[in-house]
N, C-alpha and C positions, 0 to 999 in steps of 0.2 A: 484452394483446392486445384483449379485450374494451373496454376503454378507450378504443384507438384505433380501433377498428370505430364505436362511439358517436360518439366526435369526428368522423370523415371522416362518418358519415352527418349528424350537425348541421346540418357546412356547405355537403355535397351539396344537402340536401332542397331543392327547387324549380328548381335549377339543373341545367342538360345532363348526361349523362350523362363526357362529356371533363373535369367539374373532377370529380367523382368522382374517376377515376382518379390526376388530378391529385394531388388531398388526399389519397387515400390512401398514392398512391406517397411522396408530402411526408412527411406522418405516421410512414412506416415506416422512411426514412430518417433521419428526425433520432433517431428513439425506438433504431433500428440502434446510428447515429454515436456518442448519449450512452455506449450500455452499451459498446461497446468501449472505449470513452476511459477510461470509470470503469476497467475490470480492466488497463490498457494498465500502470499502477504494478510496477516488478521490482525485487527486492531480491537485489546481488550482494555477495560478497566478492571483491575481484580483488588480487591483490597486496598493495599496502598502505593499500589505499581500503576504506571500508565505502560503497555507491553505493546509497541508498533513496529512490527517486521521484524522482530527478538531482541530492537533496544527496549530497553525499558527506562522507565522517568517515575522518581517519589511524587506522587499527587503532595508530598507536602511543599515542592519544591515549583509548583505549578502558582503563576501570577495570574495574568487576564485570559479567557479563553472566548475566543471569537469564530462563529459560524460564520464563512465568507460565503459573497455570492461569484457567480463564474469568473467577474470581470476582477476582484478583490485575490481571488484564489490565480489566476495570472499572470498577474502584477508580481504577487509574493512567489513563483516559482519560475521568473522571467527576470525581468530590469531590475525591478527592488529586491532580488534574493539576496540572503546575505548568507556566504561561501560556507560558516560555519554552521549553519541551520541544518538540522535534522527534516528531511523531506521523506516522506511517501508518497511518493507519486504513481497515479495510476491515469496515463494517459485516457482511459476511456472515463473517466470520472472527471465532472465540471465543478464541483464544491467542495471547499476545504472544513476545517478546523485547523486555525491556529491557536496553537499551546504555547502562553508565554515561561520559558524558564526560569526562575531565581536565582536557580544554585550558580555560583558563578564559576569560569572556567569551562565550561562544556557550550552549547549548540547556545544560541539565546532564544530561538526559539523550534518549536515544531511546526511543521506543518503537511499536515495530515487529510488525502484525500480519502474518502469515505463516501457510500453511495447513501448514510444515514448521520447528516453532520447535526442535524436536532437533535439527536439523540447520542451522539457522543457529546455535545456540547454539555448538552442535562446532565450526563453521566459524570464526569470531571466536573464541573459546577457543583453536584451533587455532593460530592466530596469537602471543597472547599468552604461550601455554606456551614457544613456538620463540623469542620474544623478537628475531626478526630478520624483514627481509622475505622473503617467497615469494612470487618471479618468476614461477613457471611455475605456479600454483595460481589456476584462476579458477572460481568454483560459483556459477551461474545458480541462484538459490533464488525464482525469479518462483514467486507463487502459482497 
């Protein structure tokens, strides 16, 4: 906030007091628009889709699924990543899920930050134990 308080007075100084409000209302708007856009990202299980940030992945196609903790979720989005891997990363979030792929040719795996990984992990687990689809099963796990 203090940032853009700076910014708009920058470009006000010398000029009328109407681009003020201009710059500033600008300023607040795009700095608005950014942060919503960044948290807009939702991670669901619906059926037999796994849907993160508008990829989506067949739960049939889904191998081991691991709750990490901060220092596991790190590692896999740092040194150990591997280039082809499906990430959502939400830098304010400290715990993953990773989601190992099958199908071959695409990401091999995911890994998915989420501020509820017990519960995504259940949810895709969930799936895999039943070994069938589930029609009527949909969990909004947006952060």
């Amino acid at each position: 906030m203090i940032m853009m308080f700076m910014f708009g007075s920058i470009v006000w100084f010398g000029f009328p007091l109407w681009v003020a409000a201009v710059t500033y209302g600008t300023v607040f708007a795009v700095t608005a628009a950014f942060l919503l856009n960044w948290g807009r990202a939702s991670i669901q299980v619906s059926g037999t889709q796994l849907i993160a940030g508008g990829s989506q992945l067949a739960l049939a196609d889904v191998g081991e699924v691991h709750q990490l903790d901060e220092a596991q979720a790190r590692a896999l989005r740092g040194p150990r990543a591997d280039p082809r891997a499906h990430l959502l990363i939400r830098p304010y979030l400290r715990k993953a899920v990773y989601v190992e792929v099958r199908a071959p040719g695409g990401a091999p795996y995911w890994l998915l930050f989420t501020r509820r990984p017990a519960e995504l992990t259940a949810a895709i687990r969930g799936y895999s134990q039943e070994s069938r689809p589930v029609d009527h099963v949909t969990q909004d796990l947006t952060p």
